[in-house]
C-alpha positions as CSV (number, residue, x, y, z in Angstrom):
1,X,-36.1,-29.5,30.2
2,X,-38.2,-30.5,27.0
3,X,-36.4,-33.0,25.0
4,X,-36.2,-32.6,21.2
5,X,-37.5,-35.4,19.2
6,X,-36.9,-35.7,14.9
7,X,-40.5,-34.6,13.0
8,X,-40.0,-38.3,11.8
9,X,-40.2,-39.6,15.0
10,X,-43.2,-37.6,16.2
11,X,-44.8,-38.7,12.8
12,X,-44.2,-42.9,13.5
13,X,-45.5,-42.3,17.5
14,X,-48.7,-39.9,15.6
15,X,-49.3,-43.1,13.2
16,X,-49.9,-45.6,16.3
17,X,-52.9,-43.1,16.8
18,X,-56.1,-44.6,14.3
19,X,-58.0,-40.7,13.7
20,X,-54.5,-39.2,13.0
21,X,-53.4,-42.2,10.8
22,X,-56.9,-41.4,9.2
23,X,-56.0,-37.8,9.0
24,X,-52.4,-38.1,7.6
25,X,-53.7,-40.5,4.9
26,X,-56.4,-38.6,3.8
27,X,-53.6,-35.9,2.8
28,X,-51.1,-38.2,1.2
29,X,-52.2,-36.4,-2.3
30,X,-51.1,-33.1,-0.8
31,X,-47.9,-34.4,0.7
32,X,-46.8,-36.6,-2.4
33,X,-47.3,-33.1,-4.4
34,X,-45.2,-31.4,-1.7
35,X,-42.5,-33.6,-1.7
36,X,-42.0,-33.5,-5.1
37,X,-41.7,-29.8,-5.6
38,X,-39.3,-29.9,-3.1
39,X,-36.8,-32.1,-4.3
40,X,-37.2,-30.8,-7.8
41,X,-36.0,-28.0,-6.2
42,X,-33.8,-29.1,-4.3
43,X,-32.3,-31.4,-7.8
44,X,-32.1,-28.0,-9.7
45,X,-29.8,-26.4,-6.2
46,X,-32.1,-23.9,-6.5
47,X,-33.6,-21.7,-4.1
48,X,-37.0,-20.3,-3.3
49,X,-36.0,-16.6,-4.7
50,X,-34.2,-18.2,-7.1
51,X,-37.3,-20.1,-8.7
52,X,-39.5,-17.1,-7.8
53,X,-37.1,-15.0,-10.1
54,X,-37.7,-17.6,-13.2
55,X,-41.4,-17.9,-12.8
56,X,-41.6,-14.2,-12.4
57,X,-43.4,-13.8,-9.3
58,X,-42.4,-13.6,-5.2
59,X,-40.5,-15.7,-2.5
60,X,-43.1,-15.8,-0.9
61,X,-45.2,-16.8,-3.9
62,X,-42.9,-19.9,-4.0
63,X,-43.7,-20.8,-0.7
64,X,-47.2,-20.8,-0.9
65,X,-46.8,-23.5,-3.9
66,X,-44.7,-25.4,-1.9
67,X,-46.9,-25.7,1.1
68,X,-49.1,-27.1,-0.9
69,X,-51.8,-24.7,-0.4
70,X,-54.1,-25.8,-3.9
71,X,-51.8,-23.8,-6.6
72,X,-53.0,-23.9,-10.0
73,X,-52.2,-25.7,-12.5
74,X,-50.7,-22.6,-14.5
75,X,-48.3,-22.0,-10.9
76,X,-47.5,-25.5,-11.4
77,X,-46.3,-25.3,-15.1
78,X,-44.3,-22.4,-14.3
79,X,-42.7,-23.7,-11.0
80,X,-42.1,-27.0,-13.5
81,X,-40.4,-25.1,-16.0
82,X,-38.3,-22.8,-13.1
83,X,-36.9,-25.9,-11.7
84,X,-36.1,-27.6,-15.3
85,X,-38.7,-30.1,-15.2
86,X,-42.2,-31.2,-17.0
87,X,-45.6,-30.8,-15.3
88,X,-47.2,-34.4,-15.6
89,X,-50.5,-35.2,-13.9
90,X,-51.6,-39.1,-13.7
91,X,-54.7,-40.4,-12.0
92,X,-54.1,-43.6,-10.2
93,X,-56.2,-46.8,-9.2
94,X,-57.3,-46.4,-6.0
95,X,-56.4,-49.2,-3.6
């Protein structure tokens, strides 16, 4: 029998690993964005349909955003405005 671990815990064991810590941090850009769609989302108790309705587009539209897959800045303005929030993009130091 396979025993079931959390994603979190297969995550801290992947992190003891150099090239996947390498890997992983080399998308923390794409997860940060990720994570914040999400709990917008999530703040607004709304669901995938339900922001696809307000931006006018699909489900599975929604979840393509929310994967993270490069959406545009126009998808992210009208995700932003589906979940009651404000688009804002900052460059940060590096380091």
């Amino acid at each position: 029998m396979t025993k079931m671990i959390s994603v979190e815990s297969w995550r801290r064991r992947q992190m003891k690993d150099p090239a996947f810590k390498a890997a992983y941090d080399a998308l923390e850009g794409e997860f940060a964005l990720i994570r914040e769609l999400l709990n917008a989302r999530t703040t607004a108790k709304l669901s995938q349909a339900q922001v696809a309705e307000r931006m006018g587009t699909s489900q599975s539209a929604v979840a393509r955003i929310e994967s993270g897959r490069s959406p545009s800045l126009n998808s992210l303005r009208r995700y932003a405005k589906a979940v009651g929030s404000k688009l804002e993009i900052r460059l940060k130091k590096a380091g």
